[in-house]
C-alpha positions as CSV (number, residue, x, y, z in Angstrom):
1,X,7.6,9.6,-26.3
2,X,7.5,12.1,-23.2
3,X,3.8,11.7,-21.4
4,X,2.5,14.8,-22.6
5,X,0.4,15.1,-19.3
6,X,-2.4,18.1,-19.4
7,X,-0.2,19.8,-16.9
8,X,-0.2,24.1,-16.5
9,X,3.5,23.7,-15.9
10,X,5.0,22.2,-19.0
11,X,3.5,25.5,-21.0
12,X,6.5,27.1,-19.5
13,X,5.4,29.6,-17.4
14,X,7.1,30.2,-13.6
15,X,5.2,27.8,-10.6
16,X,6.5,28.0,-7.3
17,X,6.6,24.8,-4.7
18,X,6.9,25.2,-1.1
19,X,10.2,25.1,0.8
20,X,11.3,23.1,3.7
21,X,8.4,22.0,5.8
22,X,9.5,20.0,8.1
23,X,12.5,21.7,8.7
24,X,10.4,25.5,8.4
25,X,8.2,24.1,11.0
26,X,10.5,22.4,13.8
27,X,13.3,24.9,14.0
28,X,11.9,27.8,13.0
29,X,8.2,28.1,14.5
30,X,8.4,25.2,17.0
31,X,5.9,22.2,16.0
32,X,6.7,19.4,16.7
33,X,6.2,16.8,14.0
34,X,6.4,12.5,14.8
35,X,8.9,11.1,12.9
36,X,9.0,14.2,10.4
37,X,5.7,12.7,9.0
38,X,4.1,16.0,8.0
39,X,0.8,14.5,7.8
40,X,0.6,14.1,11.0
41,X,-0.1,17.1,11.9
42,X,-3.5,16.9,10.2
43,X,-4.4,14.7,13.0
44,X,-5.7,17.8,15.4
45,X,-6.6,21.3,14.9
46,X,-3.5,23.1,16.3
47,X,-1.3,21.0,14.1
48,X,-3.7,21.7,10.5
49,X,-3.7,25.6,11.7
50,X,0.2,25.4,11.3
51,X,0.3,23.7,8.3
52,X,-2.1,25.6,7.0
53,X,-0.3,28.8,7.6
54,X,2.6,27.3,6.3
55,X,1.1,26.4,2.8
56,X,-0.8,30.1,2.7
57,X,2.2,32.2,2.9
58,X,3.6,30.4,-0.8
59,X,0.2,31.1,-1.8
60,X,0.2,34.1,-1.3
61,X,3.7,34.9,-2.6
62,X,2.4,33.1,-6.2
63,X,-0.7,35.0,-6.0
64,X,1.3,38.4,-5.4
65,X,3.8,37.4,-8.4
66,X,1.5,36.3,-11.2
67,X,3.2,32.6,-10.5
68,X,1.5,29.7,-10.6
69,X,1.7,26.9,-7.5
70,X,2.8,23.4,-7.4
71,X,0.9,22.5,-3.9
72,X,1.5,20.0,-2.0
73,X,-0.5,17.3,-0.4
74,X,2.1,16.7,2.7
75,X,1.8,12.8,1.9
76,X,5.9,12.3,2.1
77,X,5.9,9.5,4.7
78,X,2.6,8.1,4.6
79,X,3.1,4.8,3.2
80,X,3.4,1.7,4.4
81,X,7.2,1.4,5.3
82,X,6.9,4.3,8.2
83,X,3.7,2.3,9.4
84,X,5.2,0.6,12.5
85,X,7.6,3.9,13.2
86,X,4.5,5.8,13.2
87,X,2.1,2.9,15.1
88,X,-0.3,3.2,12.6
89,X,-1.7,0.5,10.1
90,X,-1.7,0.7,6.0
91,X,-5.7,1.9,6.5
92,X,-4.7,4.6,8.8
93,X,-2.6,5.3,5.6
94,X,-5.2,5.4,3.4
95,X,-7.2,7.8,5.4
96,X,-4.3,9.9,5.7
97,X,-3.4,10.1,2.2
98,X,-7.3,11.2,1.8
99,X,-7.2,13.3,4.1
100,X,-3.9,15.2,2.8
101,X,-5.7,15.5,-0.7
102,X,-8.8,16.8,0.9
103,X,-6.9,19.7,2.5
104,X,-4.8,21.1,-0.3
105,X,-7.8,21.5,-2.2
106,X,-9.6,23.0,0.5
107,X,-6.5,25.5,-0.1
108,X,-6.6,25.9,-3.6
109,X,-10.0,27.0,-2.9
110,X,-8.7,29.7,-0.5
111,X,-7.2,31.4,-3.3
112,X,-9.3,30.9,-6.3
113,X,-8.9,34.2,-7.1
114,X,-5.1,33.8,-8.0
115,X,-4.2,34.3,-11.8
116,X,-2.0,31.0,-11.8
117,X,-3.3,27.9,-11.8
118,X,-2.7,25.9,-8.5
119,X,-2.2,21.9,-9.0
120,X,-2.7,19.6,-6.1
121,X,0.4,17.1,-6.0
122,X,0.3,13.8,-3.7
123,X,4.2,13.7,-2.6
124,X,5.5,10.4,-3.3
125,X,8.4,9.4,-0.7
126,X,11.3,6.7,-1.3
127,X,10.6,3.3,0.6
128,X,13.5,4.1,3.1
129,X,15.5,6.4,3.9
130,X,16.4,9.5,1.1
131,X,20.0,10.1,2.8
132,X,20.7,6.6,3.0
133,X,18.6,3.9,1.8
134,X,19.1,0.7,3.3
135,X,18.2,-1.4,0.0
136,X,17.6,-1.1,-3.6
137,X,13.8,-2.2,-4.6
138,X,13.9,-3.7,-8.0
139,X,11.6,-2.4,-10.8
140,X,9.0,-4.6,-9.7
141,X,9.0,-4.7,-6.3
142,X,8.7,-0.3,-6.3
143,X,6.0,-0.5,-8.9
144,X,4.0,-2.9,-6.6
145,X,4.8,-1.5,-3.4
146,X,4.6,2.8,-4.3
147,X,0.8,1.6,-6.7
148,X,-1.0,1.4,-3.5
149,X,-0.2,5.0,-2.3
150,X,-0.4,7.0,-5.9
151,X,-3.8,5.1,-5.8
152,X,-5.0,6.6,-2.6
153,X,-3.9,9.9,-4.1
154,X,-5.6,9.4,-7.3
155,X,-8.7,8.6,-5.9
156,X,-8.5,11.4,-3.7
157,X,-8.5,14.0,-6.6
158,X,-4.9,14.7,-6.1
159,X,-3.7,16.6,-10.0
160,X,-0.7,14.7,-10.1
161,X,1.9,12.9,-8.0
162,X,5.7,13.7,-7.7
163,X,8.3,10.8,-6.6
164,X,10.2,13.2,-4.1
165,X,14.0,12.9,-3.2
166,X,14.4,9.0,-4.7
167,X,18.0,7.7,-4.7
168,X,18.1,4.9,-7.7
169,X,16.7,4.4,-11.3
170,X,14.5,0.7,-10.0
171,X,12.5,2.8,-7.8
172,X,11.8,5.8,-10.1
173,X,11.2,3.1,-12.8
174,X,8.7,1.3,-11.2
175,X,7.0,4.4,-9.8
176,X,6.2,6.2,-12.6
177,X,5.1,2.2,-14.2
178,X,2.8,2.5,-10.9
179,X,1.4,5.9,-11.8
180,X,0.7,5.2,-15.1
181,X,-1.3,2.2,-14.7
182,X,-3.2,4.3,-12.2
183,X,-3.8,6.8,-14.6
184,X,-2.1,9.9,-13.1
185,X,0.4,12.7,-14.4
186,X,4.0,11.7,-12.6
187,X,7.3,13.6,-11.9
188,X,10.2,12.1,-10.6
189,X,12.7,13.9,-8.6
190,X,16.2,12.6,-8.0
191,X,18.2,13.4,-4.9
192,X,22.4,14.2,-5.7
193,X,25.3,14.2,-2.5
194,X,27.9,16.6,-2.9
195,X,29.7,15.4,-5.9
196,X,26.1,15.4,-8.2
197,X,25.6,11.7,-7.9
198,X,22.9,9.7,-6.7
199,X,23.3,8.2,-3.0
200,X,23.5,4.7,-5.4
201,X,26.7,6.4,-6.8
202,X,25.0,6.4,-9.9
203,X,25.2,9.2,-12.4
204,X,22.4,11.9,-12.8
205,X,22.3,11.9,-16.6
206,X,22.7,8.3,-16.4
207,X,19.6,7.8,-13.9
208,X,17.9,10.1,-16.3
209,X,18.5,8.7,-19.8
210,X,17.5,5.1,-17.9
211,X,14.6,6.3,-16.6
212,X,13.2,7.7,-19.8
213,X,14.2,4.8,-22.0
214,X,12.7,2.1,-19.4
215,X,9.4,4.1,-18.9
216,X,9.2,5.5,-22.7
217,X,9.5,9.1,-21.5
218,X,6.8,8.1,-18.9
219,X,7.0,11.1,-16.5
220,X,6.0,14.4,-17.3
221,X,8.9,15.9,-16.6
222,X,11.9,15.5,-13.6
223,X,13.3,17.3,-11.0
224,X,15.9,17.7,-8.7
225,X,15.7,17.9,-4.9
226,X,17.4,17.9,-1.6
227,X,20.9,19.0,-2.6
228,X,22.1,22.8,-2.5
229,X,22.8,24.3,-6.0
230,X,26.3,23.9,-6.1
231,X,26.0,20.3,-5.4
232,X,23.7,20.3,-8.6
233,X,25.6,22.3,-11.4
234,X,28.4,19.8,-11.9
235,X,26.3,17.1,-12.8
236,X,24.2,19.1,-15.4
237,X,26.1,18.2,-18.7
238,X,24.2,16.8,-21.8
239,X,21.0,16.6,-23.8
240,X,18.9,15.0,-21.1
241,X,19.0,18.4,-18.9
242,X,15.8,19.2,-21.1
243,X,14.2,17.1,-19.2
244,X,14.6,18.5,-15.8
245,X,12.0,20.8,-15.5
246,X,12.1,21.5,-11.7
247,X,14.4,22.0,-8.4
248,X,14.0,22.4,-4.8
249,X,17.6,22.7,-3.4
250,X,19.0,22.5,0.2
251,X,19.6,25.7,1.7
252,X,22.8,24.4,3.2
253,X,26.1,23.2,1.7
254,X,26.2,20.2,3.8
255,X,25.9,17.0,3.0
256,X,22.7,14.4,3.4
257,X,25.1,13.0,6.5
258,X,25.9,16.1,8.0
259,X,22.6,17.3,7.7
260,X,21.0,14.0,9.4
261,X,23.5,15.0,12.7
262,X,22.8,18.5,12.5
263,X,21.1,19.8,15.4
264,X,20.8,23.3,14.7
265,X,19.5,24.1,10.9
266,X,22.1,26.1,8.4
267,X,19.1,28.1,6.6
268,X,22.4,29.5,4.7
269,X,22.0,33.3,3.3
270,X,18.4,33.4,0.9
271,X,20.0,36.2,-1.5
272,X,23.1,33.6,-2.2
273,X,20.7,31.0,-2.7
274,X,18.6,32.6,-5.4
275,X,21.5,33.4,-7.2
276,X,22.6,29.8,-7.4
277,X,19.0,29.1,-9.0
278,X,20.0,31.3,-11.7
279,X,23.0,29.6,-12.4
280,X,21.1,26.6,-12.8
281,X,18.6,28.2,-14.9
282,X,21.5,29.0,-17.2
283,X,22.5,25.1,-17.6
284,X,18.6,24.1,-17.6
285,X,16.4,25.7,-20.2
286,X,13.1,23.8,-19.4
287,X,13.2,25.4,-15.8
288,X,10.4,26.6,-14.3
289,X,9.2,25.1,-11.6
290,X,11.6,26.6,-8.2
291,X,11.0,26.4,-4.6
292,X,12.9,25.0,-1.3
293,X,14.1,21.2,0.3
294,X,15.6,21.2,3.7
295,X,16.6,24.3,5.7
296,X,15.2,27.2,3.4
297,X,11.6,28.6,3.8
298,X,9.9,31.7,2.5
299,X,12.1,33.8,2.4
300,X,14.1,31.9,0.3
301,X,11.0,31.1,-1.9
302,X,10.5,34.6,-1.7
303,X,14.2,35.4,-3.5
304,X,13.6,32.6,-6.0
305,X,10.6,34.3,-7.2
306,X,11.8,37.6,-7.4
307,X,14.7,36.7,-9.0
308,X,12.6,34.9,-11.7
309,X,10.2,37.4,-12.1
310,X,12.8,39.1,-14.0
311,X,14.4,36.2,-16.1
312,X,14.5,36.9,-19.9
313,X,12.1,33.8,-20.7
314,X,14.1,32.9,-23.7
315,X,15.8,29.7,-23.3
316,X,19.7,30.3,-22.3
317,X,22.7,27.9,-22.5
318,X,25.7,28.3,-20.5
């Protein structure tokens, strides 16, 4: 049975997410960020006024629209694996992830007078790299190793916790295991290269169908992330698309290696790109929850939503 989480998104109505972060904030406004460890920037005041600014222009847009927010606690690389890369130690961590929590809802409160409901969501990374991962955890060694984190976030008040840009089944297995234990709503969101698969090679329907049979429908619902739309559509065939409830695409075409050379960022064209999210919208019928991965920002956020705005809310099938 699917984990029927007391989430505001699974009642259907549109939530917007952020967009690229890390890429918004290097190429396009000029912050630095170590190791593209968002958090980071929480660690001084010039570096929380930018990612504060950041996060209030999505609020704003959801607030302007009527939409509700997925907002993130910018927790991506704060676990242990980046430790020695960012010369910090697993309590540093902890702090972090704390830390992260504490300022999203400090943001939520910002804009308590928006008419959708804003969830705080501790981000979840892979251990290892999401273009590439240099091994394959098993079932149990991701539920062990990603429990500490969702932990952190849980105690931290963090609404729920989303697995962002995993490559293989283990991992997501033993995440959502991790989160349940913990207690806290989970959403896994698989990663696809340019022919729809999984860096693994595997299958999206296939990581999918495993996922939901190993963790009896555990998550609250899945997503897709880091890949531009047209890299998406192709793999979206069968029943399990009713689980996918979420997407935050690539603004570029590339793929994950061309982007991780790329020195200058494709941001692509932000009208194209909404349009591609209706085309997915048309081969997922659970969609609902739309914002941005690598290279987009708000404007593109900005075109999602306005293209939403206007959906007819009946489910469609291609």
């Amino acid at each position: 049975m699917t984990n029927q989480a007391p989430l505001p998104q699974l009642d259907g109505e549109l939530f917007l997410t952020d967009a690229g972060c890390e890429t918004d904030l290097i190429f396009n406004k000029g912050v630095p960020i170590r190791e593209f460890a968002a958090h980071t920037l929480l660690e001084d005041e010039a570096g929380r006024a930018a990612l504060a600014d950041y996060y209030r222009g999505f609020l704003s847009l959801a607030r302007d629209t009527g939409a509700g927010m997925v907002l993130d606690a910018p927790t991506w690389k704060a676990h242990a694996h980046w430790a020695d890369d960012l010369g910090c130690s697993v309590d540093d961590l902890a702090v972090a992830n704390r830390d992260a929590v504490a300022f999203s809802r400090s943001l939520r409160d910002e804009y308590a007078d928006s008419s959708g409901p804003i969830v705080v969501n501790g981000l979840v990374g892979p251990r290892g790299d999401a273009y590439a991962p240099e091994t394959l955890l098993s079932v149990a060694e991701a539920e062990r190793y990603h429990r500490t984190q969702i932990q952190w976030l849980a105690d931290a008040g963090a609404d729920m916790v989303t697995a962002l840009t995993f490559t293989h089944t283990e991992e997501a297995v033993g995440t959502v295991r991790a989160a349940t234990s913990v207690g806290v709503p989970v959403v896994v969101s698989f990663t696809v290269e340019t022919d729809g698969r999984l860096p693994s090679g595997q299958l999206l329907g296939d990581a999918v169908q495993r996922l939901d049979d190993e963790t009896d429908g555990g998550a609250a619902y899945l997503m897709v992330n880091c890949a531009h739309p047209d890299h998406i559509r192709p793999a979206l065939d069968g029943d399990w698309v009713d689980r996918i409830r979420g997407v935050r695409c690539n603004a570029s075409r590339q793929s994950h290696a061309e982007l991780d050379a790329a020195e200058v960022l494709d941001d692509g064209d932000p009208t194209e790109f909404a349009a591609g999210y209706l085309e997915l919208r048309r081969l997922l019928p659970q969609l609902n929850v739309v914002g941005g991965c690598c290279g987009s920002d708000l404007r593109h956020v900005t075109a999602i939503a306005r293209a939403f705005t206007t959906w007819d809310r009946q489910p469609i099938r291609a």
